[in-house]
PyMOL commands that place a pseudoatom at each C-alpha (Angstrom):
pseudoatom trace, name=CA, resn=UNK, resi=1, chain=A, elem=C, hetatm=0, pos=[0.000, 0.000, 0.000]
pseudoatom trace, name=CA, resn=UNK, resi=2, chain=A, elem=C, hetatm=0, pos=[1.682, 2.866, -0.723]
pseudoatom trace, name=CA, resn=UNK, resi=3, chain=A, elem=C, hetatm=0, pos=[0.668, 6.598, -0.436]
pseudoatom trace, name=CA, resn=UNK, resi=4, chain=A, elem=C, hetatm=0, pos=[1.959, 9.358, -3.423]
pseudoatom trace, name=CA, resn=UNK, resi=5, chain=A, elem=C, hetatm=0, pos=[3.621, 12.631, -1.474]
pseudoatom trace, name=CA, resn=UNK, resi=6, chain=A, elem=C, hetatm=0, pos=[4.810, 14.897, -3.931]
pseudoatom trace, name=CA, resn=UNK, resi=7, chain=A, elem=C, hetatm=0, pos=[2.063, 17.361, -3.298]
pseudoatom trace, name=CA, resn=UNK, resi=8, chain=A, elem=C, hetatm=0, pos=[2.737, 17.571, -0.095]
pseudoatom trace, name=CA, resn=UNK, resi=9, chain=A, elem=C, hetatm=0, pos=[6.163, 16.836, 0.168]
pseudoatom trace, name=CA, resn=UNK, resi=10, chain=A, elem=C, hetatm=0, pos=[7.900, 20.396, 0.247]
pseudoatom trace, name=CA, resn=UNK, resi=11, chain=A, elem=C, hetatm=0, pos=[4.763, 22.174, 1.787]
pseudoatom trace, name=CA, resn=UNK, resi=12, chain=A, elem=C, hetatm=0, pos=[5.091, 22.281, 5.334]
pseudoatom trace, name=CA, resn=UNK, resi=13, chain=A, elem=C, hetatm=0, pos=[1.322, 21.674, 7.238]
pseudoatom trace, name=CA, resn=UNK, resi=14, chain=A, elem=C, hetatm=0, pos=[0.119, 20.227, 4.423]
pseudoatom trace, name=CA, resn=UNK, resi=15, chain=A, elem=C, hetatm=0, pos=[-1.605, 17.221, 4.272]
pseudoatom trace, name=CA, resn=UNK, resi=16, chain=A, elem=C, hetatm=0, pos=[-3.875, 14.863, 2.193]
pseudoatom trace, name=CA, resn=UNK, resi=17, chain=A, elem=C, hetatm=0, pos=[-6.099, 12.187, 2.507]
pseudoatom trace, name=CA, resn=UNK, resi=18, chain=A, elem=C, hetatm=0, pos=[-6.607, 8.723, 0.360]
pseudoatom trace, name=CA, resn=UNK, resi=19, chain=A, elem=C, hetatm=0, pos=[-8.803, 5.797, 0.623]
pseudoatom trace, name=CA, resn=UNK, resi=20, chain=A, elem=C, hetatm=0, pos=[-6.418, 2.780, -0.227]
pseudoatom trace, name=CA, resn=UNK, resi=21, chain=A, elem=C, hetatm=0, pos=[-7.484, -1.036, -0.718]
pseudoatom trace, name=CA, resn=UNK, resi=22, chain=A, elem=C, hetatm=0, pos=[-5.042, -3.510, -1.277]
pseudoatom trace, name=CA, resn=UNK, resi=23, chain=A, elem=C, hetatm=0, pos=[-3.229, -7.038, 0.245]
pseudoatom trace, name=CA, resn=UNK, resi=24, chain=A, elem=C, hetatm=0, pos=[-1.094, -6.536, 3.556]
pseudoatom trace, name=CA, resn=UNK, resi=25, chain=A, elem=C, hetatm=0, pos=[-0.347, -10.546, 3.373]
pseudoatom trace, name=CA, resn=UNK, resi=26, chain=A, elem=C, hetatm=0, pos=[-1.340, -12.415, 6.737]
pseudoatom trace, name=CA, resn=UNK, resi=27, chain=A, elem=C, hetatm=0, pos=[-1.952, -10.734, 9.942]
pseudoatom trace, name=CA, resn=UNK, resi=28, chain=A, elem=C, hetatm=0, pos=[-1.083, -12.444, 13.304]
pseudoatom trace, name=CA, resn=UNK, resi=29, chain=A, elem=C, hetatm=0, pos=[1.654, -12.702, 15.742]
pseudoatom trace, name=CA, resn=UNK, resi=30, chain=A, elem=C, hetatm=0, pos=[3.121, -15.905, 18.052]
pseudoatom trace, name=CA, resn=UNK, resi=31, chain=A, elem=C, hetatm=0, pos=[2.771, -18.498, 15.268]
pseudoatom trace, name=CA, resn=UNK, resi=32, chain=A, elem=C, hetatm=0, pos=[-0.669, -17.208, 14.690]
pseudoatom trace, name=CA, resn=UNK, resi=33, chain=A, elem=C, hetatm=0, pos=[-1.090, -16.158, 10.983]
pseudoatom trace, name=CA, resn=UNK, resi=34, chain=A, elem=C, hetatm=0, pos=[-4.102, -15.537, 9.592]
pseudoatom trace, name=CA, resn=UNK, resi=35, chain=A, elem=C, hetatm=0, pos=[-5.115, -14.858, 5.827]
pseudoatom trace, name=CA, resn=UNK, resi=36, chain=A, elem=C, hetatm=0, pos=[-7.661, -11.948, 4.637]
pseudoatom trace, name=CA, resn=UNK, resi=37, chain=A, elem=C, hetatm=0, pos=[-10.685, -13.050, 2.733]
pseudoatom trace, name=CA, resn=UNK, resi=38, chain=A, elem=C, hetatm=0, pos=[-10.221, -9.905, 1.270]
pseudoatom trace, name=CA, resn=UNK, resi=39, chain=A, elem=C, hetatm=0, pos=[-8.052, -6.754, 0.840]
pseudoatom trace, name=CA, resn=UNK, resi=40, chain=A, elem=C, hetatm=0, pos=[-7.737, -4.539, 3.048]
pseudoatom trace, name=CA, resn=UNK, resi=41, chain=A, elem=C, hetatm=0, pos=[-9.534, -1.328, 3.715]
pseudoatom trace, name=CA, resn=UNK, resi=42, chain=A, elem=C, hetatm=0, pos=[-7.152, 1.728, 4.721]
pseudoatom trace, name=CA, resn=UNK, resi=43, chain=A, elem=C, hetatm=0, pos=[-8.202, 5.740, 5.337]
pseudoatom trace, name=CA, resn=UNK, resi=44, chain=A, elem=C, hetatm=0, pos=[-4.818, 7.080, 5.639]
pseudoatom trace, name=CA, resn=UNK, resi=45, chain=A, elem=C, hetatm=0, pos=[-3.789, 11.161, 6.638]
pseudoatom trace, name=CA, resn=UNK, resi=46, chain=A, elem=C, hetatm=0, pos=[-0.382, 12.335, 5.720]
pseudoatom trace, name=CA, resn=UNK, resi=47, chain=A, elem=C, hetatm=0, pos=[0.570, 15.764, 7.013]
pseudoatom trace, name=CA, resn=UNK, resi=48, chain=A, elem=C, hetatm=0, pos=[4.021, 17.188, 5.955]
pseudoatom trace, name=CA, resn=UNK, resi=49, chain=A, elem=C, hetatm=0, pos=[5.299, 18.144, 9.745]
pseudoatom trace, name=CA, resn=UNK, resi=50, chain=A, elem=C, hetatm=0, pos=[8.559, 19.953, 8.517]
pseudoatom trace, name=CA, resn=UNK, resi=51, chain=A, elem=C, hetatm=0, pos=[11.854, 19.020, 7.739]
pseudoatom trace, name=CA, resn=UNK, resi=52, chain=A, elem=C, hetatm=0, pos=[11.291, 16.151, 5.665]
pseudoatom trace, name=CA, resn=UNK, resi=53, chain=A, elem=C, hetatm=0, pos=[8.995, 14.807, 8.334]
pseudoatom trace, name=CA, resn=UNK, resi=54, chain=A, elem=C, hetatm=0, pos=[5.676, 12.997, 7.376]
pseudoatom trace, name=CA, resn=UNK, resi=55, chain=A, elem=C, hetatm=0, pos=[3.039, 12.079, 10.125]
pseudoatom trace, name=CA, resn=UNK, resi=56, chain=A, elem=C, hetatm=0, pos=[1.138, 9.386, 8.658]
pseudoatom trace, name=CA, resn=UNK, resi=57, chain=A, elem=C, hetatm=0, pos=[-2.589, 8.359, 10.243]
pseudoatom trace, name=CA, resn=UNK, resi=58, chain=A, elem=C, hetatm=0, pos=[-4.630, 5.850, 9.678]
pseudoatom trace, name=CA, resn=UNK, resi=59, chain=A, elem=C, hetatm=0, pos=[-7.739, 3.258, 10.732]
pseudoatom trace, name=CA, resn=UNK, resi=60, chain=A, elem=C, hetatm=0, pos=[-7.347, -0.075, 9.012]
pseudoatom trace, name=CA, resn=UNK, resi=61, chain=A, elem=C, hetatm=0, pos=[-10.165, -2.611, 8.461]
pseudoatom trace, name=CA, resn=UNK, resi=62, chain=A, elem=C, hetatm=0, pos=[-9.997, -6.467, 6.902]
pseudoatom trace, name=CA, resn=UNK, resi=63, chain=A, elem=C, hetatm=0, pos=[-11.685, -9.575, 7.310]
pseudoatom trace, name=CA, resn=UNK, resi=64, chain=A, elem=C, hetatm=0, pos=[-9.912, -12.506, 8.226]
pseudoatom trace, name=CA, resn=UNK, resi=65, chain=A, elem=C, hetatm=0, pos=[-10.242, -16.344, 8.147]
pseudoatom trace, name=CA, resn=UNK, resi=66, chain=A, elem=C, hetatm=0, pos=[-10.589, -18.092, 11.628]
pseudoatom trace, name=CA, resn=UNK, resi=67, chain=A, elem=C, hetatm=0, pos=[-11.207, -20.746, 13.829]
pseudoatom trace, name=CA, resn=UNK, resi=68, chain=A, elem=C, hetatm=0, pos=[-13.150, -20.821, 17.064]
pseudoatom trace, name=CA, resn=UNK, resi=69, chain=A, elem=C, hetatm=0, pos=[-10.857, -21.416, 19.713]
pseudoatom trace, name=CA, resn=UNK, resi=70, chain=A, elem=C, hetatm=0, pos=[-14.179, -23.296, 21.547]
pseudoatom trace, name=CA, resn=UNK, resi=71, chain=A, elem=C, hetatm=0, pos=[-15.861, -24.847, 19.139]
pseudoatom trace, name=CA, resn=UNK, resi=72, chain=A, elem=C, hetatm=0, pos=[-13.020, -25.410, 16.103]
pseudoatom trace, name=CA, resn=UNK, resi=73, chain=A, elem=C, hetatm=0, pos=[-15.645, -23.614, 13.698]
pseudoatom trace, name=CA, resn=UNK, resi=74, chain=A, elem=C, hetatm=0, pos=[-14.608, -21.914, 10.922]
pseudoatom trace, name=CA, resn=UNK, resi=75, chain=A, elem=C, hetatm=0, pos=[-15.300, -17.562, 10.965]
pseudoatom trace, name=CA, resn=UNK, resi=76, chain=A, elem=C, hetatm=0, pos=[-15.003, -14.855, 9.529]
pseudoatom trace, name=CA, resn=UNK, resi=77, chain=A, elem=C, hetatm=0, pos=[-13.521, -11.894, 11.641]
pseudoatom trace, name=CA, resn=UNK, resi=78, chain=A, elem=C, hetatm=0, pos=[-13.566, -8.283, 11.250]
pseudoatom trace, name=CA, resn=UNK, resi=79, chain=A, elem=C, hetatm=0, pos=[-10.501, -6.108, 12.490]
pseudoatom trace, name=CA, resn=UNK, resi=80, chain=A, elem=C, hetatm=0, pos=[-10.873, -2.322, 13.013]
pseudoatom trace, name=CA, resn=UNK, resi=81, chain=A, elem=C, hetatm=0, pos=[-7.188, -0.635, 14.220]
pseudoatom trace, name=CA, resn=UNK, resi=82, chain=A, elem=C, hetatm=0, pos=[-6.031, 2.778, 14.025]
pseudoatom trace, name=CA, resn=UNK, resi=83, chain=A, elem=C, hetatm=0, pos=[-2.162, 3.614, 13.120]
pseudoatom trace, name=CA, resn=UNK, resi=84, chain=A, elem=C, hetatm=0, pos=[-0.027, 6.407, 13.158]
pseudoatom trace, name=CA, resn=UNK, resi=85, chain=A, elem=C, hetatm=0, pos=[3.787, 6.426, 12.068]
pseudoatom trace, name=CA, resn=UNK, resi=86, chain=A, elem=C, hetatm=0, pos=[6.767, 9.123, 10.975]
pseudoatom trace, name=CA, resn=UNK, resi=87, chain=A, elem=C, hetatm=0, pos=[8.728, 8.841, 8.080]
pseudoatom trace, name=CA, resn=UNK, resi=88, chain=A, elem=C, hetatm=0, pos=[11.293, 11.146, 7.370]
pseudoatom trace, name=CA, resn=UNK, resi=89, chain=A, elem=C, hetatm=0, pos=[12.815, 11.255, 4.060]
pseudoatom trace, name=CA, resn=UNK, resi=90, chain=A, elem=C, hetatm=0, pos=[15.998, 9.074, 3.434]
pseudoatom trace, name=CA, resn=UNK, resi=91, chain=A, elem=C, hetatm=0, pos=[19.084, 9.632, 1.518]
pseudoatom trace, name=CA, resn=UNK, resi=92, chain=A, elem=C, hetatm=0, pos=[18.651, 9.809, -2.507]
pseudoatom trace, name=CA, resn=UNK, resi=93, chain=A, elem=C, hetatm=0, pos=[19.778, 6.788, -3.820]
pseudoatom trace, name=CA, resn=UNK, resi=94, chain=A, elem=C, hetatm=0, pos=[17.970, 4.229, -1.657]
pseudoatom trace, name=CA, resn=UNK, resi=95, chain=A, elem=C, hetatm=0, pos=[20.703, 3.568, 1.084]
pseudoatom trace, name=CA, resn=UNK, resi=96, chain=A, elem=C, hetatm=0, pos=[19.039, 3.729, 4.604]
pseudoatom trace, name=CA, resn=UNK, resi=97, chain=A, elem=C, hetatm=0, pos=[20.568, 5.967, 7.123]
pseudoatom trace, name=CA, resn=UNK, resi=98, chain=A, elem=C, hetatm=0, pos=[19.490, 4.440, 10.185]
pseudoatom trace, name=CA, resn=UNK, resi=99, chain=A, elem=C, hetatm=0, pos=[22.117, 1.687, 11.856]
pseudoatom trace, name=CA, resn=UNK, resi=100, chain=A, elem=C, hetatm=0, pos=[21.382, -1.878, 11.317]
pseudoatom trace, name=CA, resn=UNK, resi=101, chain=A, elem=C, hetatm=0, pos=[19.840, -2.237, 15.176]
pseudoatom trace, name=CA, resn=UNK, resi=102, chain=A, elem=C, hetatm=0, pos=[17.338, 1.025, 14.468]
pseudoatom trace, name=CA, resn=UNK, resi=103, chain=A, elem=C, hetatm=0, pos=[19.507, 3.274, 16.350]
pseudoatom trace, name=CA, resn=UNK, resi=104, chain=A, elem=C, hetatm=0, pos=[19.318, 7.184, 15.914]
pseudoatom trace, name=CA, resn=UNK, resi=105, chain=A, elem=C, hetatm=0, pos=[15.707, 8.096, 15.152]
pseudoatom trace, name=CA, resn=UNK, resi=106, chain=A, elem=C, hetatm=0, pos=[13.626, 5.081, 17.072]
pseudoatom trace, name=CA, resn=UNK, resi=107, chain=A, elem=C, hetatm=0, pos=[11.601, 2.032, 15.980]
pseudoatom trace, name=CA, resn=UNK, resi=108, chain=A, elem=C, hetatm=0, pos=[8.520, 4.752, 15.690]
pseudoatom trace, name=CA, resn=UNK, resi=109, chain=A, elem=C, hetatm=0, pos=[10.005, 6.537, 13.020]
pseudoatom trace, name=CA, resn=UNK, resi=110, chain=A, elem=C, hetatm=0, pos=[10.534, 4.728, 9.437]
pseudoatom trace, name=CA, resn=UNK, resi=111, chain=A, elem=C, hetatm=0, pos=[12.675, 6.478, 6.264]
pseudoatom trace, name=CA, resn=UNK, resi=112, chain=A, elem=C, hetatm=0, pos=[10.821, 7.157, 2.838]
pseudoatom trace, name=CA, resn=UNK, resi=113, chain=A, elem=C, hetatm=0, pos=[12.578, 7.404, -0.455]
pseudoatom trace, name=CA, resn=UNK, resi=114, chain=A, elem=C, hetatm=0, pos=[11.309, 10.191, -3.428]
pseudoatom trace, name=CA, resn=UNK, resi=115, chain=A, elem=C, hetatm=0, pos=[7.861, 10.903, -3.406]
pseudoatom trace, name=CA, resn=UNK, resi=116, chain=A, elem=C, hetatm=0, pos=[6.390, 7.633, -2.475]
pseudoatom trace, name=CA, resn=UNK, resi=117, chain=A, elem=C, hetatm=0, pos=[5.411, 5.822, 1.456]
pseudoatom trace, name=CA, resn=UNK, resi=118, chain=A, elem=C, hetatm=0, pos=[4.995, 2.566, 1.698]
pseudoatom trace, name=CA, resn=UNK, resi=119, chain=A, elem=C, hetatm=0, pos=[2.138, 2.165, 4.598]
pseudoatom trace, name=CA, resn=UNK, resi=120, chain=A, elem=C, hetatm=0, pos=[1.566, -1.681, 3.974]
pseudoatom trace, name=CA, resn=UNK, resi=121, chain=A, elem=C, hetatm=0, pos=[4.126, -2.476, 7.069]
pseudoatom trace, name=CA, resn=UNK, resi=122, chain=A, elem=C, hetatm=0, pos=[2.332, -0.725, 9.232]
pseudoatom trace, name=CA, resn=UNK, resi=123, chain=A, elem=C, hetatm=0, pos=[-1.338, -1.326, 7.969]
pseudoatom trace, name=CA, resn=UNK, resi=124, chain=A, elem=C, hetatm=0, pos=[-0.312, -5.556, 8.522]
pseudoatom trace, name=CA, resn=UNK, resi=125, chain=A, elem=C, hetatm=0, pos=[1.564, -4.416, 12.303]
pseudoatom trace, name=CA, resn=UNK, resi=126, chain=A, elem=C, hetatm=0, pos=[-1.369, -2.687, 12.979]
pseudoatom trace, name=CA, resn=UNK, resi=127, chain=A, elem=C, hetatm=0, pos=[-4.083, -4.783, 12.087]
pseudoatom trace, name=CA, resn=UNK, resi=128, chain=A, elem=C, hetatm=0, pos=[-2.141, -7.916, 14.012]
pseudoatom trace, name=CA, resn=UNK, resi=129, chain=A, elem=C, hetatm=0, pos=[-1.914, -5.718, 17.168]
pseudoatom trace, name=CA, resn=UNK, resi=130, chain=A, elem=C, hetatm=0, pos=[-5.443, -5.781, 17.273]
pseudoatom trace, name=CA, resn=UNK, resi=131, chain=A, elem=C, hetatm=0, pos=[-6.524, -9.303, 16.930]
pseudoatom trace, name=CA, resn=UNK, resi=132, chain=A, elem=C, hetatm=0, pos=[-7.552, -10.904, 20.363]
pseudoatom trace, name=CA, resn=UNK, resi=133, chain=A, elem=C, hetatm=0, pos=[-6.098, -13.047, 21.906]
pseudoatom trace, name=CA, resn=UNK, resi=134, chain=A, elem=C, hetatm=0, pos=[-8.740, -15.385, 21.627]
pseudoatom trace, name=CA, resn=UNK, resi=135, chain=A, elem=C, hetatm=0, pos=[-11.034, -15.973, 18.268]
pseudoatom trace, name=CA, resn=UNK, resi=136, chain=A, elem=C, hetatm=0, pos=[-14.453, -16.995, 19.209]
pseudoatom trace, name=CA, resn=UNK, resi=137, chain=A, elem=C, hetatm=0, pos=[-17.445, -17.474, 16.869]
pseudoatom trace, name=CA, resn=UNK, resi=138, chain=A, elem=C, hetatm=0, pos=[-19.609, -15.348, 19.381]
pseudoatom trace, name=CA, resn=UNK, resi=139, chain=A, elem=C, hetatm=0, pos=[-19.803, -14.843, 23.078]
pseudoatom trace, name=CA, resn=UNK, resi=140, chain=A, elem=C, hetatm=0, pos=[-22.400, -17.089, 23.333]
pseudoatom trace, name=CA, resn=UNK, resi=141, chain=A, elem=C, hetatm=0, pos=[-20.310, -20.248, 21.840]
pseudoatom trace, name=CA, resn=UNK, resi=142, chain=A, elem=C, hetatm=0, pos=[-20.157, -22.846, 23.874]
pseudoatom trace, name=CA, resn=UNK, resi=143, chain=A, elem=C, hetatm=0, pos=[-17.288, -25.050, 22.832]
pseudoatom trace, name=CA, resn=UNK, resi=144, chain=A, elem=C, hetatm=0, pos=[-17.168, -28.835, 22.559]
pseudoatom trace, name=CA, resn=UNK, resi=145, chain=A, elem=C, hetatm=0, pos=[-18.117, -31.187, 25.101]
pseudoatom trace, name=CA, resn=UNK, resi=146, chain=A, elem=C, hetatm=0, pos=[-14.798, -32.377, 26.945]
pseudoatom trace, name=CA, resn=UNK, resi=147, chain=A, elem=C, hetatm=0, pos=[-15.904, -36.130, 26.791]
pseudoatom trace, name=CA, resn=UNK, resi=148, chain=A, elem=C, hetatm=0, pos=[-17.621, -36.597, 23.265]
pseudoatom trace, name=CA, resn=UNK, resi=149, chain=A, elem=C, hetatm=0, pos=[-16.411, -33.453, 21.524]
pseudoatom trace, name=CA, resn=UNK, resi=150, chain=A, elem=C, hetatm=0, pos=[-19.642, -32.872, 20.263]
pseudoatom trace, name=CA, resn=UNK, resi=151, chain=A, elem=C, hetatm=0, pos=[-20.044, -29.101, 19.339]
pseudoatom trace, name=CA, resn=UNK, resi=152, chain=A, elem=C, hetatm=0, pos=[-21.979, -27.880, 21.760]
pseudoatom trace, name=CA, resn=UNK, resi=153, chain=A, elem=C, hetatm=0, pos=[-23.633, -24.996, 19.775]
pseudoatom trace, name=CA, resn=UNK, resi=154, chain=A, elem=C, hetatm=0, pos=[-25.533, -27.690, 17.875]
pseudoatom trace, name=CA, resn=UNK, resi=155, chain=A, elem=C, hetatm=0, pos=[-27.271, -29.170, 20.814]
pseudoatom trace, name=CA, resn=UNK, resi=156, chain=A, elem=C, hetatm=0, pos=[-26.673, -31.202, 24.294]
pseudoatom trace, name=CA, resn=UNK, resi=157, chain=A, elem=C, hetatm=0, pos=[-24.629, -34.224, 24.175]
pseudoatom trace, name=CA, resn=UNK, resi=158, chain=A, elem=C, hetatm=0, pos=[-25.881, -37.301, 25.926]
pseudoatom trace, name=CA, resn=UNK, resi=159, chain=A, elem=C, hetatm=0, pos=[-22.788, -37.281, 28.362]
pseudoatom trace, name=CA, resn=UNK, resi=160, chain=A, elem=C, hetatm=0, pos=[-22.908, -37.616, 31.775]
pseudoatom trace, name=CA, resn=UNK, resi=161, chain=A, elem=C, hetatm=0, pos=[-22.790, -33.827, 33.666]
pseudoatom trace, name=CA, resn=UNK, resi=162, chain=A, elem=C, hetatm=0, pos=[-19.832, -33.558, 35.929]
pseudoatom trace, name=CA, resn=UNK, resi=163, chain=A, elem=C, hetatm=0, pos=[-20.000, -30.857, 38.749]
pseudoatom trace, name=CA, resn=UNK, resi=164, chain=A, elem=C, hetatm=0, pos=[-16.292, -30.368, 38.338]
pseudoatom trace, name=CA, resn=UNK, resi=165, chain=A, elem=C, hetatm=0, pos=[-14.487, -28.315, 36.694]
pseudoatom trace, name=CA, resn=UNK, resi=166, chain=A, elem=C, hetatm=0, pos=[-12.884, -31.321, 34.583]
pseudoatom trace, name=CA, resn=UNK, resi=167, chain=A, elem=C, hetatm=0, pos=[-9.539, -28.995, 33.489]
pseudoatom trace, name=CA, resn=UNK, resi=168, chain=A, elem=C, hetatm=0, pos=[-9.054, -29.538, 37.916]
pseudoatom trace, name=CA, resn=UNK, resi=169, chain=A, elem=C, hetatm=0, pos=[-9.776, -33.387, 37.731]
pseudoatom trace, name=CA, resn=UNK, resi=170, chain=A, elem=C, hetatm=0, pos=[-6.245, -34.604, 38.193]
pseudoatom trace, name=CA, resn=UNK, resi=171, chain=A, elem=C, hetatm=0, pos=[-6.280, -32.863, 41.126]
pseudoatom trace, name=CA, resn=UNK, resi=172, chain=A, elem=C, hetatm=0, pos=[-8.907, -34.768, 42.581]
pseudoatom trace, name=CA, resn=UNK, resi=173, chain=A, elem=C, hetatm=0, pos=[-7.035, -38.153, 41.933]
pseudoatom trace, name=CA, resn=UNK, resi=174, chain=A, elem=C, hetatm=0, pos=[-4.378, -36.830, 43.880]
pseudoatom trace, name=CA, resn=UNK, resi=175, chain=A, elem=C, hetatm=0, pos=[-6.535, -37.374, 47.470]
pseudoatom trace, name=CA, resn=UNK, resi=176, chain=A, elem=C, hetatm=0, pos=[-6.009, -33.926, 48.420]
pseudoatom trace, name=CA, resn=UNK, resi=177, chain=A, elem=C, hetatm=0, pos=[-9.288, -32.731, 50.983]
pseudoatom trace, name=CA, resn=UNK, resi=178, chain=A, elem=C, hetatm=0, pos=[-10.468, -29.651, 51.647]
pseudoatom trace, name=CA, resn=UNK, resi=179, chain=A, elem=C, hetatm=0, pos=[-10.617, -28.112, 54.977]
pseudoatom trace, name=CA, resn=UNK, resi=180, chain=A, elem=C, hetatm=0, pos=[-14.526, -28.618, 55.302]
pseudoatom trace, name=CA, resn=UNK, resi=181, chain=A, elem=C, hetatm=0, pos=[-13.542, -32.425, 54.591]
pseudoatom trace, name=CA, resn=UNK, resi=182, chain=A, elem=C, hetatm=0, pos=[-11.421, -32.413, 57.827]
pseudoatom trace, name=CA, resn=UNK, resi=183, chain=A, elem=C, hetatm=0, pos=[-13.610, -30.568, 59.847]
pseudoatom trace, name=CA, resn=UNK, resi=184, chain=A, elem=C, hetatm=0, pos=[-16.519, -33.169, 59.360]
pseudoatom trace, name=CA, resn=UNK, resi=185, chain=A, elem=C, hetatm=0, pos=[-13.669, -35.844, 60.235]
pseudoatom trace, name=CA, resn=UNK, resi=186, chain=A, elem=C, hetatm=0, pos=[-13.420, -34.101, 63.601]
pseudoatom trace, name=CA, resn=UNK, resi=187, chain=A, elem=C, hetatm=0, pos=[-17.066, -34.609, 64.525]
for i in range(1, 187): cmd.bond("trace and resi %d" % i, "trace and resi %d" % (i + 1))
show_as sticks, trace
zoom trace
């Protein structure tokens, strides 16, 4: 995605505005990658701050292919994030002047070359910040049944009901007893 400057570029405070559409690639982060089921949606501001300084802002949108973390169903998810990033113009001739570890200007602050910014970077960053943590269907899902597996947004399973939290059962095998249990030995 990338956002023409030269009208802007040697006018300082001023700015435009584009509506931009394109592919960012997958969005995600800890082994978590995630494809859009299609392009992403981008309203991007660019104000020329001085100096060879652009302040770039933005709100992102894209739809992305999930599963339910409860219930293993296949979804469709909608991401909304906003962005905002510097670039400052770089050296003619392509060669970054930043040191190899991002040194000198920060990691908030990115280098532009001629009359062109290249936004997709931070549309993708952006747009994986704001996945949760955990994809669900809908509040409402109810997962799979622990014993059967039997998606439980489909209708009760013909399992027995515990009334225990069955992620503490191991516990329970390990003949630990709870102070109300020693009390009533007392008696």
């Amino acid at each position: 995605m990338r956002v023409d400057v030269s009208t802007i570029r040697d006018i300082k405070g001023a700015a435009i505005e584009a509506d931009l559409r394109g592919a960012v690639g997958s969005v995600g982060a800890a082994g978590r990658e995630l494809e859009l089921s299609e392009p992403a949606e981008v309203h991007v501001r660019v104000t020329n701050t001085g100096h060879g300084t652009l302040l770039v802002q933005g709100k992102a949108k894209a739809r992305v292919r999930a599963t339910c973390d409860r219930c293993l169903t296949p979804f469709e998810l909608e991401i909304i994030s906003d962005f905002e990033r510097q670039y400052v113009r770089g050296p003619e001739g392509g060669q970054s002047s930043r040191s190899p570890a991002g040194e000198g200007r920060g990691d908030d602050v990115r280098e532009y070359q001629g009359d062109v910014v290249d936004i997709g970077p931070d549309v993708r960053e952006s747009l994986s910040l704001a996945m949760p943590m955990k994809l669900v269907c809908a509040d409402e899902c109810k997962g799979l049944c622990p014993s059967c597996g039997k998606n439980l947004n489909e209708g009760p399973c013909d399992c027995p009901v515990t009334s225990y939290d069955v992620r503490l059962a191991a516990l329970a095998d390990l003949g630990l007893r709870t102070k109300i249990d020693r009390r009533s030995d007392k008696d």
